[in-house]
C-alpha positions as CSV (number, residue, x, y, z in Angstrom):
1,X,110.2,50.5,139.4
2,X,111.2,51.3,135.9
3,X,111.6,54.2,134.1
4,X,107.9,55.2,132.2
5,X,108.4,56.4,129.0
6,X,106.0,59.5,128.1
7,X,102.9,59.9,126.1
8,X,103.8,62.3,123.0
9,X,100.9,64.4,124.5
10,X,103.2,64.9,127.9
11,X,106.2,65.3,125.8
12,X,104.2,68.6,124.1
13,X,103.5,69.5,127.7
14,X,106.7,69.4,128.9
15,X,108.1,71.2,125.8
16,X,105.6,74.1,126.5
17,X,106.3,74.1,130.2
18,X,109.6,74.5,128.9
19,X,109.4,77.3,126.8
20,X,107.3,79.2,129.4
21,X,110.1,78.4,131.8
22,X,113.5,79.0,129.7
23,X,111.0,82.8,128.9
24,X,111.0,83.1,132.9
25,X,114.5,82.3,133.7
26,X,115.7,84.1,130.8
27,X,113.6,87.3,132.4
28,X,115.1,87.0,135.5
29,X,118.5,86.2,134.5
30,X,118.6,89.4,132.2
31,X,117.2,91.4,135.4
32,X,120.1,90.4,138.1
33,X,122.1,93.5,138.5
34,X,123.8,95.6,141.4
35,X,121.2,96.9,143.8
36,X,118.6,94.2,143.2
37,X,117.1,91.9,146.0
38,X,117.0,88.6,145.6
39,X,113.3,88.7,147.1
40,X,113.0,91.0,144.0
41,X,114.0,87.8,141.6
42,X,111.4,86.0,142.9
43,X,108.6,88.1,143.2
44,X,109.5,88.3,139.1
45,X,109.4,84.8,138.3
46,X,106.7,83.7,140.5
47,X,104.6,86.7,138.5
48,X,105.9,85.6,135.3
49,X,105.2,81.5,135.7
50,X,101.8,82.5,137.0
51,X,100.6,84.7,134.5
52,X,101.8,81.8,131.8
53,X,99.1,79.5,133.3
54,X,102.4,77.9,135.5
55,X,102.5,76.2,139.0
56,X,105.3,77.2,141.1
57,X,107.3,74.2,141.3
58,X,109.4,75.0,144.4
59,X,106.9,77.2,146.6
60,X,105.6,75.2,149.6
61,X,107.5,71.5,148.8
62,X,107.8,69.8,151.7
63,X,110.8,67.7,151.7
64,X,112.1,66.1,155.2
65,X,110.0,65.5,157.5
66,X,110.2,68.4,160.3
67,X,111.5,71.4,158.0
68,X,109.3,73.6,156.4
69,X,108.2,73.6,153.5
70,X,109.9,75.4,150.6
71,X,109.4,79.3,150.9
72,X,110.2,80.9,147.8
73,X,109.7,80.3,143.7
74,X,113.2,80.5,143.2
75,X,116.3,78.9,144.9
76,X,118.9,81.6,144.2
77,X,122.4,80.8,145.8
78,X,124.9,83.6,146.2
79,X,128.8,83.3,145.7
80,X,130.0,79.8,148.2
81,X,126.6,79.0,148.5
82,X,126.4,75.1,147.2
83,X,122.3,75.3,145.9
84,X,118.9,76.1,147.0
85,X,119.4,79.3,148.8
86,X,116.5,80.8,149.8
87,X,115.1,83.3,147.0
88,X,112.8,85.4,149.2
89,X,115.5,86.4,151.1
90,X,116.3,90.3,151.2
91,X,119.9,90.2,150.7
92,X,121.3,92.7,147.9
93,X,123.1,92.4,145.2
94,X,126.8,93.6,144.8
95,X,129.2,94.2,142.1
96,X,131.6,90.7,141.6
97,X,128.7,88.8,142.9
98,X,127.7,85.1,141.3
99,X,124.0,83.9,141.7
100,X,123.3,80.5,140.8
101,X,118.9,80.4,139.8
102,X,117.2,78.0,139.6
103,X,113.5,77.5,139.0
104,X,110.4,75.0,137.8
105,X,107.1,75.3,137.1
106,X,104.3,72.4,136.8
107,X,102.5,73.2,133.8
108,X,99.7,73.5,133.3
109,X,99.3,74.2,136.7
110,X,97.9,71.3,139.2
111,X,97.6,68.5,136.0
112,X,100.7,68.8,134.5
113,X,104.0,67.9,133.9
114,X,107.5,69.4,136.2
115,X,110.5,70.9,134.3
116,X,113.1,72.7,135.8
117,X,116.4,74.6,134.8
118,X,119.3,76.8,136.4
119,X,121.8,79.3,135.1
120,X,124.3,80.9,136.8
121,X,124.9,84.6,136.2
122,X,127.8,87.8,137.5
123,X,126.6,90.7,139.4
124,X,128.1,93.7,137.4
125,X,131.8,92.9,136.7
126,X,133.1,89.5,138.2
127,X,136.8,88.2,138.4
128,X,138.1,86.0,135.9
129,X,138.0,83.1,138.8
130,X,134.4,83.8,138.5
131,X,134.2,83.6,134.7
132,X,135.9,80.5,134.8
133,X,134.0,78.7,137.3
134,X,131.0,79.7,135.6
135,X,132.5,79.0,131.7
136,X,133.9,75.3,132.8
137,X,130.1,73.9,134.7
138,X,128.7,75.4,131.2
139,X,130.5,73.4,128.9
140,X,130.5,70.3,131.8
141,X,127.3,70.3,131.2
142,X,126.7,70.9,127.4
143,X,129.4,67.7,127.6
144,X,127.2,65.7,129.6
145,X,124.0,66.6,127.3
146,X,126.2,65.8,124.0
147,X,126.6,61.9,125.5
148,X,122.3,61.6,126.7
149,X,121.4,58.6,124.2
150,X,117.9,56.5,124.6
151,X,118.2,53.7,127.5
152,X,121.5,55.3,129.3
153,X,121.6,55.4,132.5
154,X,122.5,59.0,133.8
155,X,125.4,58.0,135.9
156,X,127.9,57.5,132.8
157,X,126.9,61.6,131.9
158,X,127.8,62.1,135.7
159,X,131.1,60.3,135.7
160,X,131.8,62.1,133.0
161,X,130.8,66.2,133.8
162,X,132.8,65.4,136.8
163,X,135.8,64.3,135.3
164,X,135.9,67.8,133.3
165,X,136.2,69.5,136.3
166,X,139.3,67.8,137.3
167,X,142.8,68.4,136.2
168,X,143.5,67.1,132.7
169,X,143.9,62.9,132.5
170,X,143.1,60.0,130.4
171,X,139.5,58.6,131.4
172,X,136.9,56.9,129.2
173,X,135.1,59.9,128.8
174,X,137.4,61.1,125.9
175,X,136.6,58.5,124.0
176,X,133.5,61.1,123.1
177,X,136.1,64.2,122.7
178,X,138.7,62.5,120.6
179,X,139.1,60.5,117.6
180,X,139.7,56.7,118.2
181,X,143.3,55.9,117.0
182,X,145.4,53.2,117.0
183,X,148.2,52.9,119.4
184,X,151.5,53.4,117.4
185,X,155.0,51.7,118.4
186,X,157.3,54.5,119.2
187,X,160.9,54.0,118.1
């Protein structure tokens, strides 16, 4: 099956789920601070999605058969957690922490269109390590939405976020960073 381009009425859809979205994430990014629950989190943006006219995107999904489906609005994964942590969970917040959220709403709710987005955000003060990590998947990934052109497949942005998170080395993907020049004899 191929890819189904969408109606400009569902790309106004999805731009408004957006906004209502980015406004929820953006709320509950700015509220992550030492003390809070994550439970707390998503209490927030599940009343903040709702009250926009918002689905919760992640609440109740049922993925593989025999697990459960999803509990919570928000998968929020703390520190060496890879993703989709469990958001209801009543684990607190401390100082150095790093809580990856991510959330998505169907708007408007049960006819409309999915969008989803994450950030990752430091509990109080966090190492440099922690700065890093969280400074290098940001600019992976405004790399990897600087190369998204009409009819590309979504591999070549893959191959090439992941090759910014290695060590330094010629690969194709700098083709988009640098300026094309000529090879030059050396003497």
């Amino acid at each position: 099956m191929g890819i189904k381009s969408k109606t400009q009425k569902e790309i106004q859809l999805m731009r408004e789920g957006g906004r209502i979205l980015a406004s929820a994430l953006q709320k509950v990014s700015d509220s992550v601070q030492i003390g809070m629950r994550l439970s707390e989190l998503d209490a927030l943006a599940a009343n903040h999605l709702t009250k926009a006219g918002g689905e919760l995107a992640f609440r109740g999904y049922k993925g593989v058969r025999g697990v459960p489906p999803y509990p919570a609005t928000l998968c929020a994964s703390l520190n060496d957690e890879v993703v989709h942590g469990i958001g209801t969970r009543d684990i607190v917040l401390k100082g150095g922490d790093i809580v990856g959220l991510d959330l998505g709403v169907r708007y408007p709710a049960t006819t409309g269109l999915y969008t989803d987005m994450a950030i990752t955000v430091g509990v109080g003060h966090i190492s440099d390590t922690a700065t890093n990590l969280i400074n290098v998947t940001k600019e992976s990934l405004d790399q990897a939405i600087r190369l998204v052109k009409p009819g590309q497949r979504d591999n070549h942005q893959n191959n090439c976020t992941g090759q910014r998170l290695q060590p330094p080395r010629q690969t194709h993907c700098q083709q988009y960073r640098q300026p094309h020049r000529e090879k030059q004899e050396t003497v």
